[in-house]
C-alpha atoms as a printed R data frame, in Angstrom:
   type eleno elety resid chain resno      x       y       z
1  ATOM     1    CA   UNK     A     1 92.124 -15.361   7.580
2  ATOM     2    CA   UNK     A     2 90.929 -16.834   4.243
3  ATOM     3    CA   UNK     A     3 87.583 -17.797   3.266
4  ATOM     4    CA   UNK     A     4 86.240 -21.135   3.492
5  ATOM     5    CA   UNK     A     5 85.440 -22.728   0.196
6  ATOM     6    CA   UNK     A     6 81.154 -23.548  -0.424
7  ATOM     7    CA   UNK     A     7 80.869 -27.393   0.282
8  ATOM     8    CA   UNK     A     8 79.702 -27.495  -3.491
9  ATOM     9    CA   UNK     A     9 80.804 -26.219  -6.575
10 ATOM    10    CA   UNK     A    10 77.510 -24.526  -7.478
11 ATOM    11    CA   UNK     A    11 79.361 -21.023  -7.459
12 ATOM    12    CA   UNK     A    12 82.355 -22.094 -10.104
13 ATOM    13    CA   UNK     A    13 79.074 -23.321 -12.426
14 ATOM    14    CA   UNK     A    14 77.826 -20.155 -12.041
15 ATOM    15    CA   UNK     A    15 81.012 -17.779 -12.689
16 ATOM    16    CA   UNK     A    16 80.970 -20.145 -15.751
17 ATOM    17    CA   UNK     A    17 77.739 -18.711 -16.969
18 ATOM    18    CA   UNK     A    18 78.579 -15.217 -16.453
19 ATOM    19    CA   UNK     A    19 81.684 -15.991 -18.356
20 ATOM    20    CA   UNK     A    20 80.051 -17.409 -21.129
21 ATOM    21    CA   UNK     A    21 77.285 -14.447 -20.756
22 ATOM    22    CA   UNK     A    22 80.213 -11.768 -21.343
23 ATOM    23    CA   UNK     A    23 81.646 -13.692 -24.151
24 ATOM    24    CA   UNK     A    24 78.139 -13.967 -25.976
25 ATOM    25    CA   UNK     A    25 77.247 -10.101 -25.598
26 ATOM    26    CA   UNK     A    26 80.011  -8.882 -26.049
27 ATOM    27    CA   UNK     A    27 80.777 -10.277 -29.549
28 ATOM    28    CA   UNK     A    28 77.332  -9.923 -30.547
29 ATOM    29    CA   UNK     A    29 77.811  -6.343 -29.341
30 ATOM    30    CA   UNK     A    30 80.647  -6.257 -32.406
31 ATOM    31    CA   UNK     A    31 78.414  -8.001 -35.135
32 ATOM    32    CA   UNK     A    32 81.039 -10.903 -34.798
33 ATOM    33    CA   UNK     A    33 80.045 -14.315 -35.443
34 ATOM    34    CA   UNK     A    34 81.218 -17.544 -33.329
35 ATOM    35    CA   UNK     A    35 83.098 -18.384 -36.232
36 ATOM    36    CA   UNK     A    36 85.174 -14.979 -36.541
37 ATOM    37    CA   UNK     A    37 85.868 -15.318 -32.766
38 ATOM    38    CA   UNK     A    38 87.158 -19.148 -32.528
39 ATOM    39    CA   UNK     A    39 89.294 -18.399 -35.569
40 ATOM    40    CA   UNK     A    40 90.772 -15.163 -34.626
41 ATOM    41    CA   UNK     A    41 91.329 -16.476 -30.776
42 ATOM    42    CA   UNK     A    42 92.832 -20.229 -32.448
43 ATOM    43    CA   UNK     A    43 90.621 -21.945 -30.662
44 ATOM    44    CA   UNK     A    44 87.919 -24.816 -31.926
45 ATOM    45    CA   UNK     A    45 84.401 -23.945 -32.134
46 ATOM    46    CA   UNK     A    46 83.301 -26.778 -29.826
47 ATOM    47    CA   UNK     A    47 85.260 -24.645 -27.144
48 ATOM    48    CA   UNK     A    48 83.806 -21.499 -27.923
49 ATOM    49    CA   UNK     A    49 80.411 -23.010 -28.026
50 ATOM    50    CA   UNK     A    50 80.896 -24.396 -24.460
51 ATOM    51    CA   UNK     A    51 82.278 -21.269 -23.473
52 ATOM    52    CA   UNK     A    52 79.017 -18.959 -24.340
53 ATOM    53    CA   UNK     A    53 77.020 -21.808 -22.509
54 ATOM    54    CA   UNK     A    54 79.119 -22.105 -19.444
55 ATOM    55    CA   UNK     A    55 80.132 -25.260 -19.522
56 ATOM    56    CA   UNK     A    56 83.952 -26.789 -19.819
57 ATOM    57    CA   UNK     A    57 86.740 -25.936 -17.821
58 ATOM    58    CA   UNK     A    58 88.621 -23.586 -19.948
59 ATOM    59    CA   UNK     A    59 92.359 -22.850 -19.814
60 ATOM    60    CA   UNK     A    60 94.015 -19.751 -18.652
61 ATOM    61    CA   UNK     A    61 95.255 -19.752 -22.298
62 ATOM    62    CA   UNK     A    62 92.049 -20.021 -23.762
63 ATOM    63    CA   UNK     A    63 90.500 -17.103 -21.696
64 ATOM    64    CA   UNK     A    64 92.926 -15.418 -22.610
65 ATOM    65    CA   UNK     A    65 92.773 -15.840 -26.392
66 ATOM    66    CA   UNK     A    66 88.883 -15.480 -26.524
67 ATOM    67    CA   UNK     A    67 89.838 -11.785 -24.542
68 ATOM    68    CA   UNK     A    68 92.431 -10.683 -26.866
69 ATOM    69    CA   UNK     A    69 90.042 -11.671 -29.774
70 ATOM    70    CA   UNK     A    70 87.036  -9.396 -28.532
71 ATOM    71    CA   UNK     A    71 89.464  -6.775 -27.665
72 ATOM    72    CA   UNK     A    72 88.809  -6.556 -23.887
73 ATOM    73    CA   UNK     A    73 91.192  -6.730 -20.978
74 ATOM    74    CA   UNK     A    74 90.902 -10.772 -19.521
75 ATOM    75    CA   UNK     A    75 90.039  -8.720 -16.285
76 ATOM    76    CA   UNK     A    76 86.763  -7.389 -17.344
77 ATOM    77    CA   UNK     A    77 85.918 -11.422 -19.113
78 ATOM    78    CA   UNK     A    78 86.158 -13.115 -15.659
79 ATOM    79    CA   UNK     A    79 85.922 -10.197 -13.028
């Protein structure tokens, strides 16, 4: 049997955060800046500015990109 979804979304706001929180320490962890990250990953910096604060509703494509850019498995970003 599967689970039944929360009546809200408050839990997809808050995956969002930890996302964002993952993507924030772990390219300060390698000195990067936002700037080396959104280039590297081809993304705009408005989207990886949303992404550190946990907002947006980013793309499989673009979770991807930002993972490949910090050099972690997509796994560990949104485990």
């Amino acid at each position: 049997m599967l689970p039944d979804l929360p009546d809200d979304d408050e839990w997809i706001r808050a995956r969002l955060q930890l996302i964002g929180a993952r993507i924030q320490a772990r390219r300060m962890r390698q000195n990067l800046t936002q700037q080396a990250v959104f280039l590297a990953a081809r993304i705009d910096r408005g989207t990886l500015q949303a992404l550190e604060a946990g907002r947006g509703n980013p793309t499989f494509a673009t979770l991807m990109r930002v993972a490949y850019a910090l050099d972690m498995p997509l796994e560990d970003l949104v485990r």
